[in-house]
C-alpha positions, 0 to 999 in steps of 0.5 A, spaced: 429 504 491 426 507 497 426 500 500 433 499 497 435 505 502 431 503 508 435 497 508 441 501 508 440 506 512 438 500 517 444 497 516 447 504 518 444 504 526 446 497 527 452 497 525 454 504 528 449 502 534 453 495 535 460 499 535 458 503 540 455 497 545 462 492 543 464 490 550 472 491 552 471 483 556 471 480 548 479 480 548 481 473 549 488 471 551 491 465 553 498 462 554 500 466 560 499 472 555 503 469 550 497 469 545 492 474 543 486 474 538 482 480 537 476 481 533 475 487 528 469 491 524 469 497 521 463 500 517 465 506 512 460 511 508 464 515 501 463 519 496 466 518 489 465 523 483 469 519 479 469 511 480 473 508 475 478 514 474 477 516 466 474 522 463 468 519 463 467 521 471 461 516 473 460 518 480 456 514 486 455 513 494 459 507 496 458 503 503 462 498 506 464 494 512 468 488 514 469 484 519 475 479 521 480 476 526 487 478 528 491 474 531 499 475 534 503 471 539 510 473 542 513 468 545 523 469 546 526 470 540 518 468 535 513 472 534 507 471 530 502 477 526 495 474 523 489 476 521 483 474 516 476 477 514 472 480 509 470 487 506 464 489 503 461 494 498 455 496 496 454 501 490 448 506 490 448 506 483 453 502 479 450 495 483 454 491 478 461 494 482 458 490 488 464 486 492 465 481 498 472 481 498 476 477 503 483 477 505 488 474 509 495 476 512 501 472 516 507 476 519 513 470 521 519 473 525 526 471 529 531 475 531 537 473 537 543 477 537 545 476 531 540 474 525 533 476 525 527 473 519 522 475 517 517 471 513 510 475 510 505 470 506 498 474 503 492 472 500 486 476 497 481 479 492 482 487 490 477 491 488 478 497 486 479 502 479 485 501 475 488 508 474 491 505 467 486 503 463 480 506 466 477 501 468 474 497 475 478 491 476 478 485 481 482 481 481 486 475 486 493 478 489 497 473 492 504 474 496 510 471 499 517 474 501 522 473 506 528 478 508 533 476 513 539 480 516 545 477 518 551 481 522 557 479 520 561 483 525 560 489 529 561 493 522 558 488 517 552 486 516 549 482 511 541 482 508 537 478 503 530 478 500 526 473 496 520 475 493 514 473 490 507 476 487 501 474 483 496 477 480 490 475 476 485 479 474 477 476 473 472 477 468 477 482 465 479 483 456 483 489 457 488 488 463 493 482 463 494 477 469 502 477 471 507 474 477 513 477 478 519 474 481 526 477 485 531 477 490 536 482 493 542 483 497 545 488 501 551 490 504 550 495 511 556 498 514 555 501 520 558 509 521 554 510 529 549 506 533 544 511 530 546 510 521 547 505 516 552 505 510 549 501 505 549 499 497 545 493 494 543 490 488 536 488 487 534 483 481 526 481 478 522 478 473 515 479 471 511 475 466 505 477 464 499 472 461 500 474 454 507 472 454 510 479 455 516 479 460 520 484 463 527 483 466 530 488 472 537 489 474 539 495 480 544 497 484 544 503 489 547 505 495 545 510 501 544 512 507 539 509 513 537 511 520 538 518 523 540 523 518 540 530 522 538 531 530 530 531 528 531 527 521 531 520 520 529 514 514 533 512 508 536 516 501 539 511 495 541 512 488 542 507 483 541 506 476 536 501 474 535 496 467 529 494 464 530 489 458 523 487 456 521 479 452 516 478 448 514 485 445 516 487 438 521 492 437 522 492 445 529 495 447 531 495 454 531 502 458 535 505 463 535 510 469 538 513 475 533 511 480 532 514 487 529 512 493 527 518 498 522 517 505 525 522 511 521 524 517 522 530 521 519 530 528 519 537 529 516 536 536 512 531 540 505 533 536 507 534 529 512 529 525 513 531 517 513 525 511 517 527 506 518 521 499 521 522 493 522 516 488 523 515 481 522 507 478 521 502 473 515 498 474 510 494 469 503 495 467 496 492 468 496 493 460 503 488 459 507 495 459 512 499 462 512 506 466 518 510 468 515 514 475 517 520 478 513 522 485 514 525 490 509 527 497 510 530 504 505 528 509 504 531 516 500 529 522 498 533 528 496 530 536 492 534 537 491 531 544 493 523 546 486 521 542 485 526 536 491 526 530 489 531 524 493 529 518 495 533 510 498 531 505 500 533 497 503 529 492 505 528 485 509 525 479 510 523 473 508 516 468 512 516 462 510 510 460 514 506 454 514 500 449 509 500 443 503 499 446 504 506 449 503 510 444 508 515 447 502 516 453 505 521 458 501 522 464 502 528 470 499 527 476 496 532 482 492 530 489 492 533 496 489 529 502 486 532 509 483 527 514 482 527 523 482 521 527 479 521 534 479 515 538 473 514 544 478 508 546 482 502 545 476 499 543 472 504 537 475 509 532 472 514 528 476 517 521 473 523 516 477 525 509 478 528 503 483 526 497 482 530 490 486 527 484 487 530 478 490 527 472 493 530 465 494 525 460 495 525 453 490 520 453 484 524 453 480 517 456 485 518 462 484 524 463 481 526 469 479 529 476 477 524 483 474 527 488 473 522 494 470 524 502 469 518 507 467 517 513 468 511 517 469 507 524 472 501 526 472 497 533 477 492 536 476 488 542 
């Protein structure tokens, strides 16, 4: 064991100690400018009193690090985001959770004066506690979805959406792999330069690997853009539909649906987030929960280098179809964090989150708290 943490220690000095020494002449670019890649690392140490958000409260020291590879292009009316790497995690003692995880990201855009595009393709291996079921799940997550929006007339435009998401959990009895597919279209009616009047239907599909089905239908209408002076973002209301296949005695549920998320940008320094939200969405457990949360975020400048940020939350999971049980869950979690940037190249960040859950199911009843300290580099 003391060798154990002579090695980790080790790996703390030099990873910290190369950060430090990374050189700003590594960035590459080419193409007269067009074209730039960059390279990534991060280390990060954490502490989390309970790992796999259950009752039972199993608590470790976790460290980390990744690195990768970003690429961006920006060349007329095409632009091109890409990045790819690793993530690693040790556990000090629950080495069973250890995880090398890669990922890749891709971003494809276009816009002229009438149309803009956007295709994202993603790809990687989670490793992380499913707060449903109690327990640490990895899993293969793939996506792909492409938006467009097309403006008909100064007044009108027209937006559409393809979407599709994957989910296969590894070496995991309890939890059920799903792929969901959808599609939306919206209608945007422009009131000034600053706000967008807009109604639109959304429609999705989850199938999940023990042949339970989930079929969504939305309409919703709302505002976007600049609300007040200081405030700006997007308020809807809708009314959603959930008719579910495969389950027995399955009936299909339906819900006004809100979606909230304002920002008040009370001086150059302070800016304040806040979110409000009620859904429908599927379980790892081939179920389906009707969630009601709501947030307020705040960051603070202190200077062009160091950002302090605070937060609160909470909502409510109402989880339905037989396999429930009627569970009912409320949650409550805070955060508090600062940020400090030594340059362009290294960043330091420490935090704390406290979450607390209040289920009926007395397995998924619980307290986590979590504090990490990490630092990144780019170059």
């Amino acid at each position: 064991m003391q060798a154990t943490h002579f090695y980790r220690a080790s790996l703390v000095a030099l990873a910290f100690g190369g950060i430090v020494a990374a050189p700003a002449r590594a960035l590459i670019t080419f193409d007269q400018g067009h074209d730039q890649l960059f390279a990534t690392a991060n280390f990060g140490l954490s502490y989390d009193t309970n790992i796999a958000t259950n009752s039972t409260a199993e608590s470790d020291t976790i460290f980390s690090g990744g690195v990768g590879l970003e690429y961006t292009r920006r060349a007329g009316i095409i632009s091109v985001d890409a990045n790819a790497g690793v993530s690693i995690s040790r556990f000090d003692k629950f080495t069973g959770q250890d995880f090398s995880d890669p990922h890749f990201q891709g971003e494809f855009s276009a816009q002229d004066d009438r149309t803009t595009a956007d295709l994202t393709l993603t790809a990687d291996r989670e490793s992380n506690a499913d707060i449903v079921s109690g327990v640490r799940a990895d899993s293969w997550d793939e996506s792909a979805g492409f938006k467009s929006k097309y403006r008909v007339t100064d007044r009108y435009s027209l937006s559409g959406s393809l979407g599709y998401a994957s989910q296969d959990f590894i070496d995991q009895a309890v939890l059920d792999s799903s792929k969901t597919y959808s599609a939306g279209l919206d209608l945007f009616y422009t009131i000034d330069s600053a706000r967008d009047f807009f109604v639109g239907y959304d429609f999705s599909l989850q199938k999940t690997s023990n042949g339970v089905g989930y079929y969504d239908h939305s309409v919703n209408f709302g505002i976007d853009g600049k609300i007040l002076p200081k405030l700006s973002g997007t308020a809807s209301i809708g009314y959603q539909l959930q008719d579910p296949h495969g389950s027995a005695g399955a009936s299909s549920t339906g819900a006004l649906t809100e979606a909230i998320a304002l920002t008040w940008s009370y001086s150059q320094r302070l800016k304040i987030t806040g979110s409000f939200s009620q859904d429908f969405s599927g379980t790892s457990n081939s179920g389906s929960v009707n969630t009601i949360a709501s947030s307020l975020d705040a960051t603070y400048a202190y200077s062009s280098k160091t950002d302090f940020t605070a937060g609160v939350g909470g909502g409510y999971n109402r989880f339905i179809g037989a396999a429930a049980n009627g569970r009912r869950d409320t949650y409550f979690t805070w955060n508090a964090g600062v940020d400090h940037s030594f340059n362009d190249h290294l960043k330091i960040s420490a935090s704390y989150t406290y979450f607390e859950n209040w289920s009926t199911l007395a397995f998924s009843d619980f307290i986590r708290n979590v504090i990490s300290l990490s630092a990144s580099i780019r170059f």
